[in-house]
C-alpha positions, -999 to 999 in steps of 0.1 A, spaced: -178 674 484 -160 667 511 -154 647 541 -141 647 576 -127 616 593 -115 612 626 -103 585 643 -114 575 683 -87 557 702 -83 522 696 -57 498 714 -63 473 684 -68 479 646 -92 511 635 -125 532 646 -130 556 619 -159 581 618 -164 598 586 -190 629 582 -195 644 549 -226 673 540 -220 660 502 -204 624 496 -210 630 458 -187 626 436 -169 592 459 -146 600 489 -121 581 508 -129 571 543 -93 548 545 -66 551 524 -50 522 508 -18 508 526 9 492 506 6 454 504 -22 456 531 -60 448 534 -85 468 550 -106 438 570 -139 459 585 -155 443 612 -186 469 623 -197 496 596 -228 518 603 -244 545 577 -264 572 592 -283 591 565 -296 626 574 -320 651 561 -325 643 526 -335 604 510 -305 596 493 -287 563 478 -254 551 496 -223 527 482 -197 511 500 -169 502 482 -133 496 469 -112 527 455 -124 556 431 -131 555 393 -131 589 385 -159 605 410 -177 569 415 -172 540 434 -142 514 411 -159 479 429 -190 479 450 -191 462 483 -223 475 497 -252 490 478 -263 513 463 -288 517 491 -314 541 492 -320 549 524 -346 575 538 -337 606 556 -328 605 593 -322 562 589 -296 542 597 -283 510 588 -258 489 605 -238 456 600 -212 433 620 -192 411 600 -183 379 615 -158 368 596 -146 405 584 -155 419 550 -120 422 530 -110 447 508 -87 434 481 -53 445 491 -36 478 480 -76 498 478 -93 523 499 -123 523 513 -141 549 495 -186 561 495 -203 575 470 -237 590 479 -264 596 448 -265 634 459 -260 658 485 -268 655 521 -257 648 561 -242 615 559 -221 597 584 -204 561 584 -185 545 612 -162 516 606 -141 500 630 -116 468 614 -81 459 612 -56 467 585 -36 437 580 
């Protein structure tokens, strides 16, 4: 379980691309800033070779997800799902943005937002 997250140039707010063989177990994709909100505009989850379920959410309980935003989807192998938020989805302030994946696989998620 782990996962790798780099981050594209942006002028304004945050592209992150997170790639992870096993998201098992919940990982971080954006770390909480003090007194902040993570506000995502775009998020994208590409599944790869094996069916598995996917959730989205707010900080860690543990090795699971604390709240869910998204999911849990199950999503087949080699699918992806994608959603624009038009006002932006909010994370409460002072949480990460954290996935938990029912198993292991190629999973990838892209998020681009503002913390604010």
């Amino acid at each position: 379980m782990a996962i790798a997250v780099t981050s594209p140039a942006s002028r304004v707010g945050f592209i992150k691309n997170a790639t992870s063989a096993d998201a098992s177990g919940c990982e971080e994709i954006i770390a909480a800033t003090s007194g902040k909100q993570i506000k995502i505009r775009h998020l994208t989850i590409n599944n790869g070779a094996n069916a598995l379920s996917h959730t989205i959410g707010e900080d860690k309980n543990g090795a699971a997800v604390k709240t869910a935003l998204i999911g849990p989807i199950a999503m087949a192998a080699d699918t992806s799902l994608q959603w624009n938020f038009n006002p932006p989805m909010e994370l409460t302030a002072n949480t990460a943005l954290v996935i938990d994946s029912s198993g292991a696989g190629a999973v990838c998620v892209f998020v681009q937002g503002e913390i604010e």
